[in-house]
PASEBA-1860 file (N, C-alpha, C; in nm, 3 decimals):
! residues 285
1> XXXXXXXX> 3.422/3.627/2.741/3.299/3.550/2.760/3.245/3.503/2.626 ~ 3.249/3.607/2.529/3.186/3.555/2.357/3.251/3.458/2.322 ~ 3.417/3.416/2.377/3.484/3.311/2.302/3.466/3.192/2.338 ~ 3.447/3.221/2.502/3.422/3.081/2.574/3.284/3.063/2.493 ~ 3.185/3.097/2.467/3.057/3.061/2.442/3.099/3.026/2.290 ~ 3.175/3.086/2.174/3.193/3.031/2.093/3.251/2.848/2.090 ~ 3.413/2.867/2.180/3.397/2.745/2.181/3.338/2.619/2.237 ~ 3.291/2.685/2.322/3.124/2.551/2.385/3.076/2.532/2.247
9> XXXXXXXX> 3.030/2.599/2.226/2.922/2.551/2.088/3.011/2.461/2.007 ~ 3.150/2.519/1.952/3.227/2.471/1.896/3.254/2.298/1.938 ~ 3.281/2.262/2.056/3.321/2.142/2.136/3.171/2.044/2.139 ~ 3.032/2.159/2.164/2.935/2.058/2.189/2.875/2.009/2.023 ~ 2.914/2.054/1.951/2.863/2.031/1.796/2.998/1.911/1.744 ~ 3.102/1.926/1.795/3.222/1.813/1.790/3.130/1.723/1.882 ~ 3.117/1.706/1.977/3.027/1.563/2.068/2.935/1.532/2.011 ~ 2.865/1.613/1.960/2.720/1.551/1.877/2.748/1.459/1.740
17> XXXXXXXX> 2.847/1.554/1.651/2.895/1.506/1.579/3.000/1.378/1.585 ~ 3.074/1.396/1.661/3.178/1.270/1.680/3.091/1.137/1.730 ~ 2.941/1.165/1.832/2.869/1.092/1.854/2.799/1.030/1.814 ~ 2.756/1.138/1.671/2.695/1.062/1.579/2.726/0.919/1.504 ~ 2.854/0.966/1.463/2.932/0.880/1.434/2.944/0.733/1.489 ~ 2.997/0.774/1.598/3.039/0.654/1.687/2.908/0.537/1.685 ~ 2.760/0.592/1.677/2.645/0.534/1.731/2.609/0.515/1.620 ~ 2.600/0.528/1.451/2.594/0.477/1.346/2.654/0.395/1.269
25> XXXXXXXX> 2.739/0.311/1.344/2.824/0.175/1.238/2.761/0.132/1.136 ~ 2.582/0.133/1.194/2.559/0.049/1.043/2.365/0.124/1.084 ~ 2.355/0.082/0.984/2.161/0.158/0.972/2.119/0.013/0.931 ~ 2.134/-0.075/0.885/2.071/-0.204/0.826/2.189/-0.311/0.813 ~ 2.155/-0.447/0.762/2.258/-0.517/0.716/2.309/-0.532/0.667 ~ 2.244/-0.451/0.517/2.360/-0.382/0.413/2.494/-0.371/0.486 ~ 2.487/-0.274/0.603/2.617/-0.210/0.596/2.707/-0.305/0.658 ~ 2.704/-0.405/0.686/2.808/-0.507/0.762/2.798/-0.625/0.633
33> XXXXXXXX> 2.953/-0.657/0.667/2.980/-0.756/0.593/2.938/-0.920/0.644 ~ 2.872/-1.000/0.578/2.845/-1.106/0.636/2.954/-1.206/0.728 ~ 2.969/-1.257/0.841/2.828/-1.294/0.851/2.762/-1.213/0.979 ~ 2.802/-1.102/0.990/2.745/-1.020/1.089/2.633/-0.981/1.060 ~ 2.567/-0.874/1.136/2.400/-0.791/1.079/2.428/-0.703/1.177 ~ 2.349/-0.609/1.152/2.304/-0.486/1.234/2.231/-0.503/1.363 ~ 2.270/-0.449/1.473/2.229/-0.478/1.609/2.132/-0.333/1.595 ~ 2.044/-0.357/1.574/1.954/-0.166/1.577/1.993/-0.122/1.715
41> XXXXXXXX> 1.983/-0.216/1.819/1.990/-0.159/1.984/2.176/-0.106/2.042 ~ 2.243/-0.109/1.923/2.323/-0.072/1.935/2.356/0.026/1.841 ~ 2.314/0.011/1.712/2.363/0.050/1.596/2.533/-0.028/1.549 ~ 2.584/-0.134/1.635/2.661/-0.165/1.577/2.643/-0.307/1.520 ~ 2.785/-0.344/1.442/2.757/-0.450/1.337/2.788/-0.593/1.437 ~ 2.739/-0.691/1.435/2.787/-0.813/1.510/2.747/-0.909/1.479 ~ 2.854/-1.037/1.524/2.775/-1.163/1.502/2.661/-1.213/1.583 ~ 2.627/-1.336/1.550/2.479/-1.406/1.596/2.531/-1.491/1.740
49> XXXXXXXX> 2.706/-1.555/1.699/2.691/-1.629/1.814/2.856/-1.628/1.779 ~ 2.928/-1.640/1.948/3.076/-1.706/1.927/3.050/-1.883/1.951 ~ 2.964/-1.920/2.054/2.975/-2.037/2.092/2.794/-2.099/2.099 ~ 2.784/-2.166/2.133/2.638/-2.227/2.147/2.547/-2.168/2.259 ~ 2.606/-2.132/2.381/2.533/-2.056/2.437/2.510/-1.909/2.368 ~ 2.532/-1.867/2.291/2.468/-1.715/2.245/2.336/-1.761/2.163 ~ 2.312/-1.876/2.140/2.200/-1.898/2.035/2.097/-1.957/2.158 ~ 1.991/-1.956/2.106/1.811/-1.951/2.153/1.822/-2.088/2.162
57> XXXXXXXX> 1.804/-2.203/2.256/1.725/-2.303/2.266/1.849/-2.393/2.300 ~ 1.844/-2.467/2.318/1.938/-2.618/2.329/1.995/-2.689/2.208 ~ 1.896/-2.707/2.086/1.913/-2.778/2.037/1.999/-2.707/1.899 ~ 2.101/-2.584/1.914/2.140/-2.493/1.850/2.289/-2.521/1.876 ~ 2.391/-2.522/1.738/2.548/-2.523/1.789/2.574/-2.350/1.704 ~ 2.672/-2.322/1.751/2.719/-2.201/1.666/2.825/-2.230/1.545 ~ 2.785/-2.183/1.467/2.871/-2.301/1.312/2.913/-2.145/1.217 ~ 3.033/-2.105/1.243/3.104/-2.010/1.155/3.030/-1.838/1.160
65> XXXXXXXX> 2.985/-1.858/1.347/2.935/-1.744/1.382/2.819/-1.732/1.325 ~ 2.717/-1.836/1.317/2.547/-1.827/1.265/2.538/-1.964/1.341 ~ 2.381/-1.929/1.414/2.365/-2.048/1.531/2.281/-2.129/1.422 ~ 2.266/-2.232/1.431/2.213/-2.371/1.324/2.178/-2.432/1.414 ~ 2.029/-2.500/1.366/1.981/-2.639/1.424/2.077/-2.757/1.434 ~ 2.109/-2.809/1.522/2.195/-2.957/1.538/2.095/-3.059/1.603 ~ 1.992/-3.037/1.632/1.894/-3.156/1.687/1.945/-3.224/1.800 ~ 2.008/-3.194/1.853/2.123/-3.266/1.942/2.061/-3.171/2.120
73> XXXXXXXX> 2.046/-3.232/2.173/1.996/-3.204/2.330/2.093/-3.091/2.392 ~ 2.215/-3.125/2.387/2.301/-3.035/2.404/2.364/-2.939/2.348 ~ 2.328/-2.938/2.194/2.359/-2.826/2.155/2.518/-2.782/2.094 ~ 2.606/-2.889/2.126/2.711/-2.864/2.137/2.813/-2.929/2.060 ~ 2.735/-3.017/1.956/2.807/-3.108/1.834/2.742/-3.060/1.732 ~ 2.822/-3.088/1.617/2.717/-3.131/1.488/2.798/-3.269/1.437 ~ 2.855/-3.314/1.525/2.873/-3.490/1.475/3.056/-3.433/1.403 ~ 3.082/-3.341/1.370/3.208/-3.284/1.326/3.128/-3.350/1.176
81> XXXXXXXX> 3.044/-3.321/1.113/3.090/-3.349/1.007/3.049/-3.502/0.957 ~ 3.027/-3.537/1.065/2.976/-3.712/1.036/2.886/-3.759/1.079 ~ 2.793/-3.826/0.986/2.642/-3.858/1.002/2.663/-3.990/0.901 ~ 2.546/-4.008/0.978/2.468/-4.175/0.913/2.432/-4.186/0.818 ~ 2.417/-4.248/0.682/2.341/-4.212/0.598/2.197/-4.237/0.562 ~ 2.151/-4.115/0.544/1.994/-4.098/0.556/1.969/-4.003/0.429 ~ 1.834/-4.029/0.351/1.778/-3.963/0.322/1.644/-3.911/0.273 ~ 1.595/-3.895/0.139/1.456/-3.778/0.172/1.401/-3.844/0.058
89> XXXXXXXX> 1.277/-3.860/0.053/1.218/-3.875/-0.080/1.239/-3.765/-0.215 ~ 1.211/-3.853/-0.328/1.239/-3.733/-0.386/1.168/-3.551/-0.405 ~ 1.035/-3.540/-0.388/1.001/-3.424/-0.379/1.038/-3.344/-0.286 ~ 1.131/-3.398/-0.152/1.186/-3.348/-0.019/1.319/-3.293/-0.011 ~ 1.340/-3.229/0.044/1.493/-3.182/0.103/1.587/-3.196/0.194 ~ 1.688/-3.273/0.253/1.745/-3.248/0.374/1.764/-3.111/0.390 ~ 1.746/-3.110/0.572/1.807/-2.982/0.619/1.920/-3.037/0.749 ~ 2.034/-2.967/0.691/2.124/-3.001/0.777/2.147/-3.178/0.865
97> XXXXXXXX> 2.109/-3.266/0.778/2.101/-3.422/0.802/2.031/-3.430/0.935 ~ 1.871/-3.347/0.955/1.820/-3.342/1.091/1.668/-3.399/1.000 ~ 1.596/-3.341/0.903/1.493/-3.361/0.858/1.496/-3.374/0.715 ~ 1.340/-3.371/0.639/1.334/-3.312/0.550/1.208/-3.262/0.494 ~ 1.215/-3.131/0.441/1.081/-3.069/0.400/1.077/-3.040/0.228 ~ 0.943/-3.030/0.227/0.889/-3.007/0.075/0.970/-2.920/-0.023 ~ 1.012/-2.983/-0.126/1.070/-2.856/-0.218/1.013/-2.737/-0.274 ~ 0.845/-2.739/-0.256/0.796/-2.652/-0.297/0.677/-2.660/-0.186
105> XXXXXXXX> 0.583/-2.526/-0.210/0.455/-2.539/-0.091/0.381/-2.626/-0.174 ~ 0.298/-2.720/-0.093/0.203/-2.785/-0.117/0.099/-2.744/-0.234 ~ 0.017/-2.859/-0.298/-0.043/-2.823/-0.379/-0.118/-2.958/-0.371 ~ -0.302/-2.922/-0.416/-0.370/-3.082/-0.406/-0.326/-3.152/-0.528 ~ -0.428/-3.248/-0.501/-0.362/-3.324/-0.557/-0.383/-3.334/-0.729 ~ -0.497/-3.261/-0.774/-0.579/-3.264/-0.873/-0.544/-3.077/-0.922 ~ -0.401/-3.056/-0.902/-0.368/-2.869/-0.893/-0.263/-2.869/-1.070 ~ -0.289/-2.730/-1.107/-0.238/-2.749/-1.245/-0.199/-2.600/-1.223
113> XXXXXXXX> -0.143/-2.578/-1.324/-0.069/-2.381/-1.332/-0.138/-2.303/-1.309 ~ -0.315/-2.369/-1.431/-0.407/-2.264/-1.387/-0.522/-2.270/-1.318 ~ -0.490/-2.395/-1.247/-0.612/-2.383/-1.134/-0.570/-2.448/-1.009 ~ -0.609/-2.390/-0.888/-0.521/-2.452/-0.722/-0.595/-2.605/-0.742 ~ -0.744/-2.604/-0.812/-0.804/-2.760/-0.798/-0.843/-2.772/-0.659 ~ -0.955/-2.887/-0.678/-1.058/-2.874/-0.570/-1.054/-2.991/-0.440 ~ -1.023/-3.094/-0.473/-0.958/-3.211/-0.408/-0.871/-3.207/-0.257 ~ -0.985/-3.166/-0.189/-0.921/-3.167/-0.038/-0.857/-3.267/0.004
121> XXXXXXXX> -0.930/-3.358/-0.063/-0.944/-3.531/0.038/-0.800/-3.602/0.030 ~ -0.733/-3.556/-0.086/-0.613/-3.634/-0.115/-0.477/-3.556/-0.087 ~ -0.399/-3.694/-0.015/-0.277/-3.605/-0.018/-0.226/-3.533/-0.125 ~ -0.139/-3.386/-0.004/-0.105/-3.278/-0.107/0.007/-3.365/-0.205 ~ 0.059/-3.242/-0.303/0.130/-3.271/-0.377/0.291/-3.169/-0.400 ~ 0.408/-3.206/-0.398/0.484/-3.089/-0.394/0.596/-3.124/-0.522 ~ 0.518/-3.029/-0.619/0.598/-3.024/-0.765/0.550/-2.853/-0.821 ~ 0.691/-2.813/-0.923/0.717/-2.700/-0.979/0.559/-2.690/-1.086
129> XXXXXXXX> 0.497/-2.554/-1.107/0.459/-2.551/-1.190/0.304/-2.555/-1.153 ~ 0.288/-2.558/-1.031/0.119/-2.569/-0.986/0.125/-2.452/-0.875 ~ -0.046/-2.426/-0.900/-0.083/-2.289/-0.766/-0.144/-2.392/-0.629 ~ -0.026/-2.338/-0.554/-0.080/-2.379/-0.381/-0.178/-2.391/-0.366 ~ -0.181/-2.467/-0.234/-0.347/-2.556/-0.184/-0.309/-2.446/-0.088 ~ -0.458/-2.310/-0.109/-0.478/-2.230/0.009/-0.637/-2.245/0.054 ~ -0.646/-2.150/0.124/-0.764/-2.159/0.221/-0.787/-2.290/0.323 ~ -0.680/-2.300/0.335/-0.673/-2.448/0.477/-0.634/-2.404/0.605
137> XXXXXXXX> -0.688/-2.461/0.697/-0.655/-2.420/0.856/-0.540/-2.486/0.835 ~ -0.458/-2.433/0.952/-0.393/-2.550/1.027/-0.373/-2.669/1.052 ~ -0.507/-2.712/1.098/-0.524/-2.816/1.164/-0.577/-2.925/1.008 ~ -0.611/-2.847/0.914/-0.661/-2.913/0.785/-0.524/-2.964/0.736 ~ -0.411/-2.831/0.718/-0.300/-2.842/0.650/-0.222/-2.996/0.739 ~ -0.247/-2.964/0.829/-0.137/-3.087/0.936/-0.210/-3.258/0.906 ~ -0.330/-3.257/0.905/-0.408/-3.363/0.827/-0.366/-3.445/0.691 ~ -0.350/-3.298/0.598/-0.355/-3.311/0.497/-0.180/-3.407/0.507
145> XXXXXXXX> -0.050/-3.304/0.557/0.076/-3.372/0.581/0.059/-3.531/0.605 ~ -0.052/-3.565/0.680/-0.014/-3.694/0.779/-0.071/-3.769/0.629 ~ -0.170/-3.748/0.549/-0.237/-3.832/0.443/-0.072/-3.876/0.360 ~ 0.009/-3.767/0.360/0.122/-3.737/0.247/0.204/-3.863/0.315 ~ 0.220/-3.867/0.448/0.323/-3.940/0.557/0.421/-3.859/0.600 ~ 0.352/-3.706/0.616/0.450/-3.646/0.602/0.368/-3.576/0.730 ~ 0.445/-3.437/0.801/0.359/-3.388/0.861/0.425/-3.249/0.855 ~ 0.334/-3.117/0.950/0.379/-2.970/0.915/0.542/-2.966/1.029
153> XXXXXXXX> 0.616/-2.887/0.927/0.739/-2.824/1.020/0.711/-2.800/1.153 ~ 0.835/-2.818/1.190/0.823/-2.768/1.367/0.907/-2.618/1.346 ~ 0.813/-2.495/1.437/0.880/-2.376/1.433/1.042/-2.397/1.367 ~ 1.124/-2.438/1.455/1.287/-2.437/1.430/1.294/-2.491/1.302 ~ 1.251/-2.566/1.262/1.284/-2.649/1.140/1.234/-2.562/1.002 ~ 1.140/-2.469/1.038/1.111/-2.410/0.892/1.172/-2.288/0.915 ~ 1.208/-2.250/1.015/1.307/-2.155/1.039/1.422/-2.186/0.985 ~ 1.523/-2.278/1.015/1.683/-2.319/0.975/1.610/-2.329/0.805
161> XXXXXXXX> 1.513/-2.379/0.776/1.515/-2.400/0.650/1.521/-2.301/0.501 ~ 1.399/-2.236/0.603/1.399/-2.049/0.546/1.570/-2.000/0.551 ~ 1.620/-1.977/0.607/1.757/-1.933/0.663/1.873/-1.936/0.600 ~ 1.875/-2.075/0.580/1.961/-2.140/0.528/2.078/-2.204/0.619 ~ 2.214/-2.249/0.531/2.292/-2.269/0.648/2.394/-2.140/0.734 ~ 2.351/-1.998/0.613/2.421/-1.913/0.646/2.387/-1.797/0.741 ~ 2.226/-1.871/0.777/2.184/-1.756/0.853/2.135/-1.641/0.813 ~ 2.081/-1.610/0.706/2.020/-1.508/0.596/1.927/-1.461/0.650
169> XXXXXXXX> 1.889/-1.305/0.621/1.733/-1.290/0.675/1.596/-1.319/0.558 ~ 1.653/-1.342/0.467/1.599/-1.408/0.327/1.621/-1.517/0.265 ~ 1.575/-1.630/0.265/1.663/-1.745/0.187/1.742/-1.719/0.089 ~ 1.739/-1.573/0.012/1.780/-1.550/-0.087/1.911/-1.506/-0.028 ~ 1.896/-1.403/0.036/2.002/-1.318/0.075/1.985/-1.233/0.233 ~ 2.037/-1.162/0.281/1.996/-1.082/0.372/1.962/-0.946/0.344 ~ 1.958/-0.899/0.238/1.887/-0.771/0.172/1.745/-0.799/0.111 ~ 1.645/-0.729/0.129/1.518/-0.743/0.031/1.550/-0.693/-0.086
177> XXXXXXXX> 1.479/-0.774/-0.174/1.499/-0.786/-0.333/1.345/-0.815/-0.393 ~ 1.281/-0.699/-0.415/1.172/-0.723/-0.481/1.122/-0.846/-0.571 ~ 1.200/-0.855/-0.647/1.187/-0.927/-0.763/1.288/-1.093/-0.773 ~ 1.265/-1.107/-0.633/1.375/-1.246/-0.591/1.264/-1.331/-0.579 ~ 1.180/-1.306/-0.470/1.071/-1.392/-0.484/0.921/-1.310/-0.459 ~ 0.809/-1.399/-0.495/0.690/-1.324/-0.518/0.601/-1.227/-0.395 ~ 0.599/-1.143/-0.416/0.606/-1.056/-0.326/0.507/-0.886/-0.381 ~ 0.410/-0.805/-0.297/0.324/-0.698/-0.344/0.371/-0.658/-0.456
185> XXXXXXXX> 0.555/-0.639/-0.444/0.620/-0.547/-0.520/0.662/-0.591/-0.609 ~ 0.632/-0.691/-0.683/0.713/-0.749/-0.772/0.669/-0.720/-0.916 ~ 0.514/-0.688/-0.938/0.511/-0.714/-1.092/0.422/-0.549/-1.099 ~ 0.539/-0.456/-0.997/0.495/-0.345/-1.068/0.545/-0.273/-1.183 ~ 0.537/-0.151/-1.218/0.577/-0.123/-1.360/0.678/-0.072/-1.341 ~ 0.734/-0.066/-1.221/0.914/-0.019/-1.191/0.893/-0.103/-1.049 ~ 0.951/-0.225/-1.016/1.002/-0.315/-0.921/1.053/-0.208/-0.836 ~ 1.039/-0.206/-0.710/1.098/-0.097/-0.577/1.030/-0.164/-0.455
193> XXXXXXXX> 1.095/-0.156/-0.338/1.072/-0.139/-0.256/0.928/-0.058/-0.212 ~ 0.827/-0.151/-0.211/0.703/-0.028/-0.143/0.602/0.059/-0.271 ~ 0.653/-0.043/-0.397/0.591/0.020/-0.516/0.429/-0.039/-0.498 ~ 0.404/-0.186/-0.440/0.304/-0.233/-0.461/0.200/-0.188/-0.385 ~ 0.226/-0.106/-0.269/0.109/-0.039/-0.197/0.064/0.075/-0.224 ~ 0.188/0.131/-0.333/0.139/0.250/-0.416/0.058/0.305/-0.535 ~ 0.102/0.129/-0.595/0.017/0.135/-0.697/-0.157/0.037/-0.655 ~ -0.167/-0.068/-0.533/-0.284/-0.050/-0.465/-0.364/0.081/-0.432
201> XXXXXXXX> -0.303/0.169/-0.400/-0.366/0.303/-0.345/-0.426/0.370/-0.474 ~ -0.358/0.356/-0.570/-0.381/0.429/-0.704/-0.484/0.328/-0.801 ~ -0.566/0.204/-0.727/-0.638/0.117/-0.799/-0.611/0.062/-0.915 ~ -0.428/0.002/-0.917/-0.358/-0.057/-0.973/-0.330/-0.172/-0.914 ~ -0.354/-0.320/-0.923/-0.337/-0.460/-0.825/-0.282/-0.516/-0.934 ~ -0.152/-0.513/-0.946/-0.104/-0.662/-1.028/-0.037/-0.775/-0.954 ~ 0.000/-0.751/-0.818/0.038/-0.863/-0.754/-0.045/-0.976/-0.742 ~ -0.033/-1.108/-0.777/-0.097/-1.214/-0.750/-0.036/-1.347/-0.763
209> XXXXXXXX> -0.060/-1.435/-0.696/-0.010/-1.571/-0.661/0.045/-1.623/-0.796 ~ 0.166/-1.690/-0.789/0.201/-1.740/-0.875/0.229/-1.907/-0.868 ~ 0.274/-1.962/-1.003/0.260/-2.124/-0.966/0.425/-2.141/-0.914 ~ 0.416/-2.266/-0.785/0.568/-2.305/-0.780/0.658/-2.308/-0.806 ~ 0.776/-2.257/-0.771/0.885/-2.233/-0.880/0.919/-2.146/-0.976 ~ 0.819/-2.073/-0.989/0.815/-1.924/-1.096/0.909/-1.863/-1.066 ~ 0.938/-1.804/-0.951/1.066/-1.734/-0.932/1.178/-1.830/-0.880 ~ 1.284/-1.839/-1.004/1.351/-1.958/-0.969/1.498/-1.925/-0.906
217> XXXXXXXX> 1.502/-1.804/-0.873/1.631/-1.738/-0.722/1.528/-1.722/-0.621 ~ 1.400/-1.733/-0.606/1.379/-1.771/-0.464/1.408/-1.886/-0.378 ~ 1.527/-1.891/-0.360/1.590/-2.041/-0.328/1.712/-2.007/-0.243 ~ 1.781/-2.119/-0.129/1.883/-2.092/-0.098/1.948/-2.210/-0.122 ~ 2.049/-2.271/-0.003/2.152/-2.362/-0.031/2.098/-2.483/-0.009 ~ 1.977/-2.489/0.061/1.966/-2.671/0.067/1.818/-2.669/-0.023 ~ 1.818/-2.554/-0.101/1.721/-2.607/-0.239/1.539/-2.556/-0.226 ~ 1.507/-2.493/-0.129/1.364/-2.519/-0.094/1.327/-2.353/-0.156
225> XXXXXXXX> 1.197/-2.365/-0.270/1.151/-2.278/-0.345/1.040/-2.186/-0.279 ~ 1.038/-2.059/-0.256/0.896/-1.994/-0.251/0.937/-2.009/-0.086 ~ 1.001/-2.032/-0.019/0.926/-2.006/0.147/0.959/-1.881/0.226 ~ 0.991/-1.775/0.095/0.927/-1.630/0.122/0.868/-1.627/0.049 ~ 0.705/-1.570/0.036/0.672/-1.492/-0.062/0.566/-1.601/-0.126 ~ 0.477/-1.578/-0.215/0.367/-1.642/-0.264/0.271/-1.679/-0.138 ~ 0.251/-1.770/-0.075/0.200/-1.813/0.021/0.266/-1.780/0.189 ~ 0.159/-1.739/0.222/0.235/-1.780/0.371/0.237/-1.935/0.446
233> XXXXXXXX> 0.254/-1.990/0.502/0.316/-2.111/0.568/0.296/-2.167/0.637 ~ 0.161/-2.247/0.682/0.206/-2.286/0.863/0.272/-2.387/0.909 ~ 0.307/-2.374/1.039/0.446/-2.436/1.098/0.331/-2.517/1.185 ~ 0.418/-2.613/1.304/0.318/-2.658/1.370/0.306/-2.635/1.497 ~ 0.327/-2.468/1.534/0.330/-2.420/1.624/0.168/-2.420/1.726 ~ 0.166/-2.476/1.835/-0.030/-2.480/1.890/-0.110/-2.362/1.889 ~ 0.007/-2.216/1.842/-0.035/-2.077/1.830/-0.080/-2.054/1.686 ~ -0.085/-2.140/1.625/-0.111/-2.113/1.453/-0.053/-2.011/1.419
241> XXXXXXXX> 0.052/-2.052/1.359/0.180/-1.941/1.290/0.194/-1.932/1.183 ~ 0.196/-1.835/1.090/0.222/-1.803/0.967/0.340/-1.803/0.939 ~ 0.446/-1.834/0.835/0.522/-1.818/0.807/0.614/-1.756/0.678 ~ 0.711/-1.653/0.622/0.694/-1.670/0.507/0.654/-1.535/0.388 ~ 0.544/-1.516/0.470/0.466/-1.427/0.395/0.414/-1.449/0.263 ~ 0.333/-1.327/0.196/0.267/-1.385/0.049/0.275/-1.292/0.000 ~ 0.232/-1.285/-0.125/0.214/-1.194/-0.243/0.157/-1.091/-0.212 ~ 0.069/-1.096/-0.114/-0.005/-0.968/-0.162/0.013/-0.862/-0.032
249> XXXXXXXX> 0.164/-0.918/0.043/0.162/-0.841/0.213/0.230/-0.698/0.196 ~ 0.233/-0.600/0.281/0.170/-0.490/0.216/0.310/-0.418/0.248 ~ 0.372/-0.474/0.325/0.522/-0.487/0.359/0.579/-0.550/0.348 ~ 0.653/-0.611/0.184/0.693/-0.763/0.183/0.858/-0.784/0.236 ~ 0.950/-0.640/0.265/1.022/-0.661/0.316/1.047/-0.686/0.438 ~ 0.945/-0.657/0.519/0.916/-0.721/0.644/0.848/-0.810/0.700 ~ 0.739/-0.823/0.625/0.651/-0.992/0.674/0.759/-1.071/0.546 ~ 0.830/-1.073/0.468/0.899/-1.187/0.423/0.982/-1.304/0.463
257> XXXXXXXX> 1.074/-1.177/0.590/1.158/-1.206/0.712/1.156/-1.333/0.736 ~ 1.227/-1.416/0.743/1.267/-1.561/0.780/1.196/-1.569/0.927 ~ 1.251/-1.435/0.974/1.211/-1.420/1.133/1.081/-1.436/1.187 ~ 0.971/-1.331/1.073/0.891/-1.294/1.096/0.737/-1.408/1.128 ~ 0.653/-1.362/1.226/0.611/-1.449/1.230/0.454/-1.449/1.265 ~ 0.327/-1.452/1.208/0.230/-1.403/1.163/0.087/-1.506/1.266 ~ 0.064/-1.393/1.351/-0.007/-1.425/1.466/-0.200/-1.392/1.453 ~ -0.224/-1.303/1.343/-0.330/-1.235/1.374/-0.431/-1.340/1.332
265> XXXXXXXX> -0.447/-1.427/1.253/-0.546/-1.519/1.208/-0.557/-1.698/1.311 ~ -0.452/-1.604/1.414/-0.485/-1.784/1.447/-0.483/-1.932/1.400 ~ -0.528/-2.036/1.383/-0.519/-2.141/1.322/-0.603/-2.162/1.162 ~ -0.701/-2.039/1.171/-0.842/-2.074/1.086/-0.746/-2.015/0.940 ~ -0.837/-2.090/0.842/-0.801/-2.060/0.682/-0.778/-1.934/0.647 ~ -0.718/-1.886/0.584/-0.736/-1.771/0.447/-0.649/-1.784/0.327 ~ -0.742/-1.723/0.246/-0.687/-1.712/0.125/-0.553/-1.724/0.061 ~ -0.506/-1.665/0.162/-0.342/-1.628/0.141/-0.247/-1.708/0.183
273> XXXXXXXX> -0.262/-1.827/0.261/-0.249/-1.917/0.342/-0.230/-2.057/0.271 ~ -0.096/-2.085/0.297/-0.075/-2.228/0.247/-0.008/-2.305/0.347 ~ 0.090/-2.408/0.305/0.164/-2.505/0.402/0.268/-2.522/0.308 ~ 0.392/-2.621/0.382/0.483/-2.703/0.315/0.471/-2.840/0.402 ~ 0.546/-2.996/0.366/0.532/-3.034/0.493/0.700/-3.097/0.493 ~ 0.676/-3.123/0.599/0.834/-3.193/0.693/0.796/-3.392/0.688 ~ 0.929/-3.434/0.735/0.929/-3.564/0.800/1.040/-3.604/0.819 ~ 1.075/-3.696/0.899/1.216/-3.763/0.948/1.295/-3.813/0.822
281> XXXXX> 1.448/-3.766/0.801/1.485/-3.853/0.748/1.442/-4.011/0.721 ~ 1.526/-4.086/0.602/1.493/-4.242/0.581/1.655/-4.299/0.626 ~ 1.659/-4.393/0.658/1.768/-4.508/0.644/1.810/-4.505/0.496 ~ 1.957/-4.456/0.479/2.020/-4.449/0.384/1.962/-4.534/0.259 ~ 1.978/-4.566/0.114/1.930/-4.661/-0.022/2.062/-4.730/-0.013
END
């Protein structure tokens, strides 16, 4: 009887253990090689999409196992490769030959390194080297776009843009990186993960807004600066959506998230709060 009970224990500590195993492929996205990520509801590693139906919406093709905007009704081209020629003004970006948005977040028009400047009235401005036009609603920021001829992103579009073409959970990368773009944690006296709410607690604040372009690897492949981090973003969702995150969020590896998406303020201003804007391609030069 002692042996049988030895090896029960023996066999049920092998199941736990062998189980363990089996149900830990990966803890984060670290542990998978791109272009997969971590399924938490599984714990295993997988892609985003084999075909166009695994991706969210219609207007999505699946392009090297990462679902991408194609603007396309069906979902089910990206032209192979061939498009019209179109393009962007210069302060703008194509994304994926569907749009194009601001290279940097907005800034008025009368904005310099060391001051955001006071000049509501005039269209924004989007150049390296100036502090964002914050404290604008929504509905101010989307105004302000139409003065530019430009107007705010549509959800999907500052999404693929954040993203990139590879599907990143960071424009930078799919790992958080303190010191990639501006972020709580960035200008503490040892850069870490989660340093900046520590040294808040300890009545230490050095995080604060920086001018455009300062961190110059906050960037991905089709070029667009800062749309993690410094400012948060709004899109032109009728739910007033944040996007993005800012400097001073208290979890910047998680409100940074391409994904992530910032509900509690509604449409109305704050501080922390900026824009970028979008508009249709041009007829080729």
């Amino acid at each position: 009887m002692k042996n049988f009970i030895v090896v029960s224990v023996i066999s049920a500590s092998m199941v736990l253990f062998c189980g363990c195993i089996a149900d830990s492929v990966c803890l984060s996205d670290a542990d998978c090689k791109a272009p997969e990520f971590c399924d938490k509801d599984s714990g295993n590693c997988r892609v985003e999409c084999t075909d166009a139906a695994d991706c969210e919406g219609s207007a999505y093709i699946c392009r090297d196992n990462v679902c991408v905007l194609s603007g396309g009704a069906d979902g089910d081209s990206d032209n192979d490769g061939e498009f019209p020629e179109l393009s962007c003004p210069e302060d703008m970006l194509p994304v994926e030959n569907l749009f194009c948005i601001d290279r940097y977040e907005a800034a008025r028009a009368d904005a310099a390194a060391d001051n955001a400047g006071s000049d509501n009235s005039s269209a924004p401005q989007s150049a390296a080297g100036l502090l964002p036009w914050t404290g604008i609603s929504q509905s101010e920021a989307a105004a302000a776009c139409t003065k530019a001829g430009k107007r705010l992103c549509g959800p999907d579009e500052w999404y693929q843009a954040c993203r990139g073409p590879r599907g990143q959970t960071y424009s930078y990368g799919r790992d958080y990186n303190p010191l990639t773009c501006n972020g709580i944690d960035s200008f503490c006296a040892e850069p870490e993960k989660g340093c900046g709410k520590k040294e808040a607690d300890a009545g230490i604040r050095n995080f604060h807004m920086t001018t455009s372009g300062d961190f110059e690897d906050c960037t991905n492949e089709y070029g667009v600066f800062d749309i993690n981090g410094n400012v948060w973003e709004w899109d032109s969702s009728p739910e007033g959506h944040g996007r993005g995150g800012a400097y001073n969020c208290i979890d910047s590896e998680k409100l940074h998230r391409c994904d992530f998406i910032k509900t509690d303020t509604g449409a109305n201003a704050s501080p922390n709060v900026g824009f970028r804007c979008c508009k249709e391609m041009e007829s080729g030069k």
